[in-house]
N, CA, C and O atoms as a GROMACS GRO file, in nm:
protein
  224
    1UNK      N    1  -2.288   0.203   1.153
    1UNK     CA    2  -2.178   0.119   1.111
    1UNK      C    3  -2.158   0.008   1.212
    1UNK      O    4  -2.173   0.027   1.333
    2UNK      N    5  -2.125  -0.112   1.158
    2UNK     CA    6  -2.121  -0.190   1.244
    2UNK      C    7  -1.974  -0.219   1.288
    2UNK      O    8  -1.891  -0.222   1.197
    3UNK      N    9  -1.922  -0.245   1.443
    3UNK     CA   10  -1.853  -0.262   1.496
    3UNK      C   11  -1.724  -0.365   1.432
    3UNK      O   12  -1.605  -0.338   1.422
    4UNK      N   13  -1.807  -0.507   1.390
    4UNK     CA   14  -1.759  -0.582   1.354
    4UNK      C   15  -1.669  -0.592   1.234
    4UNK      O   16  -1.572  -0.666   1.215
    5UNK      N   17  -1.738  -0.478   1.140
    5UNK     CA   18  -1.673  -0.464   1.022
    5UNK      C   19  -1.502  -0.364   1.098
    5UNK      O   20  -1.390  -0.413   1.090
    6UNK      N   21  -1.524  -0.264   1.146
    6UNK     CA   22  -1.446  -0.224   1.141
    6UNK      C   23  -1.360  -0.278   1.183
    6UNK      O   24  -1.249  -0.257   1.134
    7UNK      N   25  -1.381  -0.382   1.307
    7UNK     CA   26  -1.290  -0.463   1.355
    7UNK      C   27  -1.169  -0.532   1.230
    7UNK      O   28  -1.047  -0.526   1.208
    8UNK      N   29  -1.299  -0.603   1.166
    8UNK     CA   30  -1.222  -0.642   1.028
    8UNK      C   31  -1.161  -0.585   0.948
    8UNK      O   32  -1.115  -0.649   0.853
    9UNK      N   33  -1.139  -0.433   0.959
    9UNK     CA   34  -1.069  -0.362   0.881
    9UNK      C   35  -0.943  -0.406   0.930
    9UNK      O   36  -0.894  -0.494   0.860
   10UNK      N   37  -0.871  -0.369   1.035
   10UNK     CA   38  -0.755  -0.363   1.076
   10UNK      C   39  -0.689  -0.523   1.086
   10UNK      O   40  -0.571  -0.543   1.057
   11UNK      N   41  -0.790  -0.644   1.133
   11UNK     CA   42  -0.753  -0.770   1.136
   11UNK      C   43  -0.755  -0.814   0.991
   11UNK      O   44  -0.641  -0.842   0.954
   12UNK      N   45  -0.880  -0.836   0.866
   12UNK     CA   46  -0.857  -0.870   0.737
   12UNK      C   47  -0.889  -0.796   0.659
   12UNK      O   48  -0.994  -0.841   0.613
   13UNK      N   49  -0.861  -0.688   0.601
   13UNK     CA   50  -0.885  -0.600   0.522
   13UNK      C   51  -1.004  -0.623   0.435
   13UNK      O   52  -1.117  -0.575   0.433
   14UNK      N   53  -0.910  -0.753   0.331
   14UNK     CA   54  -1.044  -0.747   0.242
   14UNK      C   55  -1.199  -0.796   0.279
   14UNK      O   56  -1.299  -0.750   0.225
   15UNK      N   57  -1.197  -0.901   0.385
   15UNK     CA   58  -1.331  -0.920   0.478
   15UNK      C   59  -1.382  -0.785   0.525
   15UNK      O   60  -1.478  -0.796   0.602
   16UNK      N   61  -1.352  -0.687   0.505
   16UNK     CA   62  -1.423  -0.599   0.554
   16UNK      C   63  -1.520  -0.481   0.458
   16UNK      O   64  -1.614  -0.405   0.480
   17UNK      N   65  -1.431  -0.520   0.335
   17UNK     CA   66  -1.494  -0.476   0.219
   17UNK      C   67  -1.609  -0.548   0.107
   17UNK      O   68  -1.640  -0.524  -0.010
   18UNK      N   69  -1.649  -0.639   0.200
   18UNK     CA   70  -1.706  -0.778   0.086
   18UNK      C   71  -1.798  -0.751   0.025
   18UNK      O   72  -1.825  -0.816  -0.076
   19UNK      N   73  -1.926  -0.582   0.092
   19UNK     CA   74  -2.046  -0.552   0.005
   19UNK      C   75  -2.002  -0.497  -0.074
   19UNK      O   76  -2.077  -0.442  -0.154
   20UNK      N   77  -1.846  -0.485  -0.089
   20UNK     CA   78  -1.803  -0.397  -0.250
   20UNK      C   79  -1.798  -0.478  -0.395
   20UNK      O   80  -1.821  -0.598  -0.380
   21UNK      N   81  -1.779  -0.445  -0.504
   21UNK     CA   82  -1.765  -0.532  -0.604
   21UNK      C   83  -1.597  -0.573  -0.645
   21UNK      O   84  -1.491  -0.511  -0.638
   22UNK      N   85  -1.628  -0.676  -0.679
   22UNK     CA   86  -1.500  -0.784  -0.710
   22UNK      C   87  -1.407  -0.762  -0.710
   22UNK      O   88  -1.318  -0.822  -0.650
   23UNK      N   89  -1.395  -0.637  -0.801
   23UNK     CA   90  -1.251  -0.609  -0.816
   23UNK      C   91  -1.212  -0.511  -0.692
   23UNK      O   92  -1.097  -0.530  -0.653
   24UNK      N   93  -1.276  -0.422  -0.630
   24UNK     CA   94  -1.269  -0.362  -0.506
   24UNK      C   95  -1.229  -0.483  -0.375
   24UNK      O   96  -1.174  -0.446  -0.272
   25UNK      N   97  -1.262  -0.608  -0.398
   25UNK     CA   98  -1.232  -0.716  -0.286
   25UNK      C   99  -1.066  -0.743  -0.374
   25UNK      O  100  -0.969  -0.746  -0.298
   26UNK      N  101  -1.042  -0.758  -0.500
   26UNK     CA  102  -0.913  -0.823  -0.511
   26UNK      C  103  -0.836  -0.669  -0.510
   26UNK      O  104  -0.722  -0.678  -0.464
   27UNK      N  105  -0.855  -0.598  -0.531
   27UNK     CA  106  -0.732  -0.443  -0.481
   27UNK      C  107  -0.690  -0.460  -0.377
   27UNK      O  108  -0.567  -0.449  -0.368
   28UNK      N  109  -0.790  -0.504  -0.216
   28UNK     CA  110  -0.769  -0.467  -0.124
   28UNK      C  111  -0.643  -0.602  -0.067
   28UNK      O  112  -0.530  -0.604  -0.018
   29UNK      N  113  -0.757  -0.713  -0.116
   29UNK     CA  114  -0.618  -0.876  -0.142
   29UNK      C  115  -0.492  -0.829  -0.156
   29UNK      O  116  -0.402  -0.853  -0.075
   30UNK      N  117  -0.479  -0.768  -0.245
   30UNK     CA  118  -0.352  -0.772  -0.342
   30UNK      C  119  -0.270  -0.627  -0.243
   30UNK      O  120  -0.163  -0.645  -0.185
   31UNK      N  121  -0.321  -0.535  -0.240
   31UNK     CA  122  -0.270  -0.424  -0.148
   31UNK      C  123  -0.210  -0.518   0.022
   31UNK      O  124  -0.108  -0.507   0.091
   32UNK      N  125  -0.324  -0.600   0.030
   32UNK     CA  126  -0.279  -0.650   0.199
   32UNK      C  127  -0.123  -0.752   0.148
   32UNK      O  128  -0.021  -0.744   0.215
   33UNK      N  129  -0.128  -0.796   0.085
   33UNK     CA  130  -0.071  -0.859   0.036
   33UNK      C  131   0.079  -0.835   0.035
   33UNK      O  132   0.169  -0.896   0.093
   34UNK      N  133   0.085  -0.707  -0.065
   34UNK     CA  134   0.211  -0.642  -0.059
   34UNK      C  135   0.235  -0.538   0.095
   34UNK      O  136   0.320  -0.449   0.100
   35UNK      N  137   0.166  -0.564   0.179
   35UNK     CA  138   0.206  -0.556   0.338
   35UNK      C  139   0.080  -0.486   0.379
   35UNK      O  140   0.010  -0.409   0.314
   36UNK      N  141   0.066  -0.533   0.509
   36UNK     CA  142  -0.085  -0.522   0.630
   36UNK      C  143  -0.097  -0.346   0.608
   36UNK      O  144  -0.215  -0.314   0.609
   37UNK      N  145  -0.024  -0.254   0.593
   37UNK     CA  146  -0.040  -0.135   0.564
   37UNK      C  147  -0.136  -0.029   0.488
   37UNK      O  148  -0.205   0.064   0.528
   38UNK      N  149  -0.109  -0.085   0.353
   38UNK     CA  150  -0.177  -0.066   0.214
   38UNK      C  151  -0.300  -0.083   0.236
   38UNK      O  152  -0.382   0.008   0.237
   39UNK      N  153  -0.329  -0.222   0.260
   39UNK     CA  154  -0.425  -0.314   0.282
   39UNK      C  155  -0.552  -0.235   0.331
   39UNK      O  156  -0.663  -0.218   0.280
   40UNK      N  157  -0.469  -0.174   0.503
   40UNK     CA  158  -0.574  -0.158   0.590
   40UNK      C  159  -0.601   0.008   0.591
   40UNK      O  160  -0.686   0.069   0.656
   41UNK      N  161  -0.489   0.069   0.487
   41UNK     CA  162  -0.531   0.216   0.453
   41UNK      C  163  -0.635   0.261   0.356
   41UNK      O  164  -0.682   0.373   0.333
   42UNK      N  165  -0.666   0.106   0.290
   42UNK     CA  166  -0.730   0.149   0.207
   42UNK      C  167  -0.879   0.066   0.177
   42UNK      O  168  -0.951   0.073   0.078
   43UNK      N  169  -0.896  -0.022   0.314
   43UNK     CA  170  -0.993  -0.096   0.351
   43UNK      C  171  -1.047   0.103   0.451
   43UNK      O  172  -1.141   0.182   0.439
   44UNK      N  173  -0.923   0.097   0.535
   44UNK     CA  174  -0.994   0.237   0.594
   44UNK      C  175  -1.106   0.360   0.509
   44UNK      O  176  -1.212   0.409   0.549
   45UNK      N  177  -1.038   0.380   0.391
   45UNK     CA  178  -1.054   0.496   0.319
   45UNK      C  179  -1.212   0.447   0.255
   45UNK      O  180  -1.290   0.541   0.242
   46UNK      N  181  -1.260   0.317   0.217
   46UNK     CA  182  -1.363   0.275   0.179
   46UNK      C  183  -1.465   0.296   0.282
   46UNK      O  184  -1.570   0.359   0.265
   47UNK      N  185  -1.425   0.233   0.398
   47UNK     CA  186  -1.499   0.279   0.475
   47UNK      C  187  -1.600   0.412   0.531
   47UNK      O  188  -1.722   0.431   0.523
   48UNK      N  189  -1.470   0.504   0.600
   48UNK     CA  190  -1.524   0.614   0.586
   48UNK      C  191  -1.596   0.667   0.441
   48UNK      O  192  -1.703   0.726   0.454
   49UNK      N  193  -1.539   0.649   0.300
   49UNK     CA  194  -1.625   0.690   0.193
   49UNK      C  195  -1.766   0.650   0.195
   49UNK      O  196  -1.860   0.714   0.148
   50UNK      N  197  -1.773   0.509   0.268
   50UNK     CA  198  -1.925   0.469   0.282
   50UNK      C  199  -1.975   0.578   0.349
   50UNK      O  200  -2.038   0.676   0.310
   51UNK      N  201  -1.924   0.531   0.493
   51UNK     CA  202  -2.006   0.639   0.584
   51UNK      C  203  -2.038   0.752   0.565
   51UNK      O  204  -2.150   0.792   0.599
   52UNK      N  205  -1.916   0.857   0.483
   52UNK     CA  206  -1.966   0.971   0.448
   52UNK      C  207  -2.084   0.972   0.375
   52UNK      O  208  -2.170   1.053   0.411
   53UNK      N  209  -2.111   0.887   0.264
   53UNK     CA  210  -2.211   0.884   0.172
   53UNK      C  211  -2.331   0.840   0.248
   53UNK      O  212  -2.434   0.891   0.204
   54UNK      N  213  -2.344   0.773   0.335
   54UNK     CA  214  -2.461   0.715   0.380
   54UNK      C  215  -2.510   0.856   0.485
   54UNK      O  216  -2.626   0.894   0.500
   55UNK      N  217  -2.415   0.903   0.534
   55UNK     CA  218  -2.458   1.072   0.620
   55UNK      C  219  -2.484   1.172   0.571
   55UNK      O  220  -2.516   1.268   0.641
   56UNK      N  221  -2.476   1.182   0.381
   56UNK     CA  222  -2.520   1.292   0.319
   56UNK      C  223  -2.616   1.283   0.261
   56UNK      O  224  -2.662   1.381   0.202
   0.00000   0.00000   0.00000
């Protein structure tokens, strides 16, 4: 995993999700949106779902 992304989790949410598809980039918009919280809980949760998947 790269550093940078995760960085971008917590600074722009949806920049951190951008190899996802479209509508996965406007959820995360629209979640940051209605406050940095949402946003970055659920830029988080993608994440790790990657990683898990890429370790099994």
């Amino acid at each position: 995993m790269d550093i940078r992304r995760w960085m971008l989790v917590f600074i722009l949410p949806p920049a951190a999700v951008t190899n996802k598809e479209a509508g996965t980039i406007m959820l995360t918009g629209i979640l940051t949106l209605f406050g940095w919280i949402p946003g970055v809980a659920f830029a988080l949760f993608l994440m790790l779902q990657e990683k898990r998947t890429i370790a099994a």
